[in-house]
C-alpha positions in Angstrom: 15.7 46.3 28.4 14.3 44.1 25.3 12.1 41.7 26.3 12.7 38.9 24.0 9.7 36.2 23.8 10.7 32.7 25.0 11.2 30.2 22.2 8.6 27.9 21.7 10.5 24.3 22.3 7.2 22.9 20.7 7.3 24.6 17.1 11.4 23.6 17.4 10.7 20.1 17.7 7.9 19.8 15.4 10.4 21.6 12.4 13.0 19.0 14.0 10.3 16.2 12.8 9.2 17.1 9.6 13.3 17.5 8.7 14.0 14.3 10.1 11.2 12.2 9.4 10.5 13.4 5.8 13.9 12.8 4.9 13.4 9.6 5.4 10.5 9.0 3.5 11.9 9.0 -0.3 14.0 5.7 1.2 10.6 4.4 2.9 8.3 4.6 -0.7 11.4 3.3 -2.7 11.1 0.1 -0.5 7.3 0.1 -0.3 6.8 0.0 -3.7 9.7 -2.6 -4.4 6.2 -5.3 -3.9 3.8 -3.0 -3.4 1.6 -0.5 -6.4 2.3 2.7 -5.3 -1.6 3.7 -5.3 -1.9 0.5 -2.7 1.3 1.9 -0.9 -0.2 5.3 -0.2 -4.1 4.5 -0.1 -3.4 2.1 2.7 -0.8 4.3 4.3 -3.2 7.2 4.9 -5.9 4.3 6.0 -3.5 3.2 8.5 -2.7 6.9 9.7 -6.8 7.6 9.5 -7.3 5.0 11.8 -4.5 6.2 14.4 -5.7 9.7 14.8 -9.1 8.6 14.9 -7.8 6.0 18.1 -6.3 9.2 19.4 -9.8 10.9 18.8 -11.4 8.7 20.4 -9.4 8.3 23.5 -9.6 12.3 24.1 -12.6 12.2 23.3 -12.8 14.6 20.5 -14.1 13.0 17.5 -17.0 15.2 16.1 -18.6 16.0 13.3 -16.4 19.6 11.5 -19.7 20.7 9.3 -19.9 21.1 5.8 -17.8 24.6 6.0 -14.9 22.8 7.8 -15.0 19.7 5.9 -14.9 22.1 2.1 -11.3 23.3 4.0 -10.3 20.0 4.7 -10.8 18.4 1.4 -9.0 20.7 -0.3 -5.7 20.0 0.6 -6.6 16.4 1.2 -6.7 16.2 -2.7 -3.8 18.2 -3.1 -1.5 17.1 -0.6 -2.0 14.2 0.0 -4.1 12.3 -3.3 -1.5 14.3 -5.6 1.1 15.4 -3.8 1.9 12.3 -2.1 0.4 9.8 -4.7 2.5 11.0 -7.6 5.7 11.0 -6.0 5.1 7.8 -4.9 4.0 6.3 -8.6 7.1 8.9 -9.2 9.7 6.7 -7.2 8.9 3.6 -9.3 11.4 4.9 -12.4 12.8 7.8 -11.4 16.7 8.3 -9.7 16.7 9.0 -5.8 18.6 12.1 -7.3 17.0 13.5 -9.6 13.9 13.4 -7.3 15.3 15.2 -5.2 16.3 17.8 -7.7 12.8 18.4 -8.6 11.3 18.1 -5.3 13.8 21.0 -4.5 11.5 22.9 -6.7 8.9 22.8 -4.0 10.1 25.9 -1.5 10.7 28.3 -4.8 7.6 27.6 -5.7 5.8 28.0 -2.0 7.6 31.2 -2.2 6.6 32.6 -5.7 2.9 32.0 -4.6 3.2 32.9 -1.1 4.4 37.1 -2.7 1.4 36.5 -5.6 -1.1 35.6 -3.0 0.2 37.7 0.0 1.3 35.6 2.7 4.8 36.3 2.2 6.7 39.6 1.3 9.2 39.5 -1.8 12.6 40.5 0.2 16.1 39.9 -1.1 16.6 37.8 2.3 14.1 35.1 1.0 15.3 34.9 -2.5 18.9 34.4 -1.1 17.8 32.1 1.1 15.8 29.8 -1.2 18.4 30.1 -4.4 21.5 29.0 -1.6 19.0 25.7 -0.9 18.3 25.1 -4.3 21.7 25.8 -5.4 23.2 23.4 -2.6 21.2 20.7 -4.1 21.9 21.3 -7.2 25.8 20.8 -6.4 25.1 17.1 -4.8 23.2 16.0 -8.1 24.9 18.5 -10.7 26.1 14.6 -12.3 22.3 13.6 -12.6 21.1 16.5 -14.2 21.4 15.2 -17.6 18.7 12.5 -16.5 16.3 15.5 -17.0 16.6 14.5 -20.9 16.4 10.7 -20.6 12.8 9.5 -22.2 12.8 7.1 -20.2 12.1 9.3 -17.3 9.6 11.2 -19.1 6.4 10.3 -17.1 8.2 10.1 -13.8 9.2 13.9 -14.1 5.5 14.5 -15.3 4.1 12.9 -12.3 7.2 14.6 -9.9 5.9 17.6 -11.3 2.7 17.4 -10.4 2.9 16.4 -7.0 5.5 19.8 -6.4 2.8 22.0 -7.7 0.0 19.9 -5.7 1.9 20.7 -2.8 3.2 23.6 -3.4 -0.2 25.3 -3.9 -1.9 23.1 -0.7 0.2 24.9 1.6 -0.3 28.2 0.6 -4.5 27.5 1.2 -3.4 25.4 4.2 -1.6 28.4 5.3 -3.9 31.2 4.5 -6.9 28.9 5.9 -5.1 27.7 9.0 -6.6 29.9 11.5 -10.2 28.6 10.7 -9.5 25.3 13.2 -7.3 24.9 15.9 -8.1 20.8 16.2 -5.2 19.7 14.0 -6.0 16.2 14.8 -9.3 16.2 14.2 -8.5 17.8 10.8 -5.7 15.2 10.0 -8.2 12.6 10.3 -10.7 13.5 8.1 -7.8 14.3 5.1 -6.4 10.7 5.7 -10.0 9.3 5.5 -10.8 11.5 2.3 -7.9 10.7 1.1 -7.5 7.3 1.6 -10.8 6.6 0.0 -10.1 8.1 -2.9 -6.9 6.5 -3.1 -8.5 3.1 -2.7 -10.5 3.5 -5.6 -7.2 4.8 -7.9 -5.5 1.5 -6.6 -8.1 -0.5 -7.8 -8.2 1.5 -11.3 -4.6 0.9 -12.1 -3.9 -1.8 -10.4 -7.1 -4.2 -10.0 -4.9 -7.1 -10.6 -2.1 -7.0 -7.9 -0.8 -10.0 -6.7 -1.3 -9.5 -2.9 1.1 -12.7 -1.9 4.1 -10.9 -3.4 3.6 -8.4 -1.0 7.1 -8.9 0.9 7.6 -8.2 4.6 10.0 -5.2 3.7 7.6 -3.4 1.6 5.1 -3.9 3.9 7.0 -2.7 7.3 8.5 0.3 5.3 4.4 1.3 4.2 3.9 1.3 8.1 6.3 3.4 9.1 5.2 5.4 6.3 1.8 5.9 7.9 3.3 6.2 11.7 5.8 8.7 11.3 5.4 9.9 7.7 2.3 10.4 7.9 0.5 11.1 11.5 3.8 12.6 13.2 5.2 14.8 10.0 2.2 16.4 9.0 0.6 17.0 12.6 4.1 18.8 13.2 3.8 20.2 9.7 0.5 22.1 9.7 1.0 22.9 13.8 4.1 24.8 12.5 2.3 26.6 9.6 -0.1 27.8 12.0 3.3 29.7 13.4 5.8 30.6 11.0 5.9 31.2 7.8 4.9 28.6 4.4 7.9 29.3 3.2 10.2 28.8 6.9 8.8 25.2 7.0 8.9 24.1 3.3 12.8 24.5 3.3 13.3 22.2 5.5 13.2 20.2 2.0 16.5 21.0 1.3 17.7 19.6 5.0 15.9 16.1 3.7 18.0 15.9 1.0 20.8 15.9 3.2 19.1 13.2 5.4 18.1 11.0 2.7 22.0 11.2 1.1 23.4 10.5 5.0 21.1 7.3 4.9 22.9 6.0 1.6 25.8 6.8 3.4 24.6 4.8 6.6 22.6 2.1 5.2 23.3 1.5 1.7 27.2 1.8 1.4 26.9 5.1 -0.6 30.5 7.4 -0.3 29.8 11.5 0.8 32.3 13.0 -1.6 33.4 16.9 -1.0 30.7 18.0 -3.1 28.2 16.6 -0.5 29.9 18.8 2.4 29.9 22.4 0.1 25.7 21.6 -0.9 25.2 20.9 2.8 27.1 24.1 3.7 24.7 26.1 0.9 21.4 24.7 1.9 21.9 25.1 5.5 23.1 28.8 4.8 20.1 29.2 2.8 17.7 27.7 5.8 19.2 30.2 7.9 19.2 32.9 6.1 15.4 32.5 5.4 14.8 32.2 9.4 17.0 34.5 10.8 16.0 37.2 12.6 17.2 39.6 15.4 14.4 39.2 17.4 12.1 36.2 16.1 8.3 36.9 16.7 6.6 33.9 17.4 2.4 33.8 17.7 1.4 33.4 20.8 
C-alpha cells in the first residue's frame, strides 16, 4: 500500500495568496500612482510593511539582530526584488498599457526557468517547457491585439524599466531559492528587506521626485498604497518565500499567468471591461500550463 504524504493545507493557501493578491496589485499601483510618484508609492509601501512585521516582531518577541552573514543574504534580494523589481514596474505602470504589462511580466516564469536549468535548481524536462510555453502562450492570446504596442516609442522607457524589474526578479528568486534554507525566520527576514529597501527607496523618491506636491495626494491613491503594503506586500511575499522554501522557483512564479487572469476578471468586475472568447481559451492554456508544471503522481512535499 502507497503511503501518500498528506497535503500541506499551509503551502496551498500561501500559493492561493500570492495568485490572488498579486493579481491585484497591477490595479492597486495604477491607482497609487494616479497622485502619487511611483518611487513615493513603493518607498512608503515597504515602510508601512517594515513597520507591520516588525509590530509582529515585537509582539512574538522575535526581533534580533541576523549578523552580518544573514543580513549579506537579505540585501540581496532586497535590491533586486523589491528596490528593482517592484520599483520599476511601478515607475513602469505610469505609461505603459495594463496589457502589455502583463505581456512582459509573463516573461518572468520563462526566465525563472532558463536560470533555474543554468544554475541547477531545476531540471530541463519537456514537462516544464510545455508547461511554461501553454502560460505564456495563453497570455499571449488575451493581448495578441496589444502586441503591436511593443513598437510604440512612446512606450520605449516603460518596456525598458518592465524589463528590468522581470530580470530583477527573475534572478532574486533563483538566489532566494538557492539561499532559502540558510533562515527559517521568514518574518524576521521580510523585515529587514522592507527596511533596506524602503530606505533606499526613500532616498530615490527624493532624487526624482524632490518636488512632489504632497496635497495632491488623493484619498484613492493613498488607500490603494496601503493595501499595497498590507496584502501586497507583508501577506504575498511572506506566503511567497514560505512556499519557495517548498516547491519549486519555477511552481510558484507561474502563478503569474493566474494574475493575469485575476487582474482581467477585475476589469470585468470593477471597471466595466467585456471577457470576450479569447479571454476563456488564454485562461484554458495558462491554467493547463500551471498544471502541467505541478502535476505529479505522487507530489513530494518537504517535510
Amino acid at each position: 500500500m502507497q503511503n501518500n504524504p498528506k497535503p500541506d493545507l499551509k503551502l496551498v493557501f500561501c500559493l492561493l495568496v500570492v495568485a490572488l493578491v498579486w493579481g491585484t496589485t497591477f490595479l492597486g499601483i495604477r491607482v497609487a500612482v494616479e497622485s502619487i510618484p511611483p518611487w513615493f508609492v513603493t518607498s512608503i509601501r515597504q515602510g508601512i510593511a517594515a513597520i507591520i512585521v516588525l509590530l509582529i516582531l515585537l509582539y512574538k518577541k522575535e526581533l534580533t539582530w541576523i549578523g552580518w552573514k544573514n543580513l549579506k543574504y537579505q540585501f540581496i534580494p532586497a535590491v533586486l526584488m523589491i528596490v528593482l523589481a517592484n520599483g520599476f514596474t511601478t515607475v513602469a505602470e505610469q505609461t505603459l498599457p495594463s496589457g502589455l504589462t502583463s505581456i512582459i511580466s509573463a516573461l518572468s516564469p520563462i526566465v525563472i526557468f532558463i536560470g533555474g536549468v543554468l544554475f541547477g535548481i531545476e531540471k530541463l524536462s519537456i514537462k516544464g517547457v510545455v508547461g511554461v510555453l501553454l502560460g505564456f502562450f495563453g497570455v499571449l492570446f488575451i493581448f495578441r491585439n496589444g502586441l503591436s504596442d511593443i513598437l510604440n516609442p512612446n512606450f520605449k522607457s516603460g518596456i525598458l524599466f518592465l524589463s528590468i524589474a522581470i530580470l530583477s526578479w527573475s534572478v532574486g528568486t533563483i538566489y532566494s531559492k538557492k539561499h532559502t534554507q540558510k533562515s527559517n525566520n521568514i518574518a524576521l527576514n521580510l523585515f529587514y528587506q522592507f527596511s533596506i529597501s524602503s530606505v533606499i527607496q526613500f532616498v530615490l523618491a527624493f532624487i526624482f521626485s524632490s518636488e512632489t506636491d504632497w496635497n495632491s495626494w488623493s484619498f484613492r491613491s493613498i488607500s490603494a498604497m496601503v493595501y499595497l503594503a498590507v496584502f501586497g506586500s507583508v501577506a504575498a511575499f511572506f506566503c511567497y518565500h514560505y512556499a519557495l522554501k517548498r516547491v519549486t522557483a519555477v511552481q510558484v512564479s507561474i502563478l503569474s499567468y493566474i494574475n493575469t487572469i485575476i487582474a482581467v476578471f477585475l476589469g470585468w468586475l470593477l471597471l466595466d471591461e467585456v471577457i470576450t472568447i479569447d479571454f476563456i481559451i488564454a485562461t484554458f492554456l495558462i491554467i493547463a500550463g500551471v498544471f502541467i508544471i505541478n502535476y505529479k503522481k505522487s507530489i513530494n512535499y518537504k517535510k
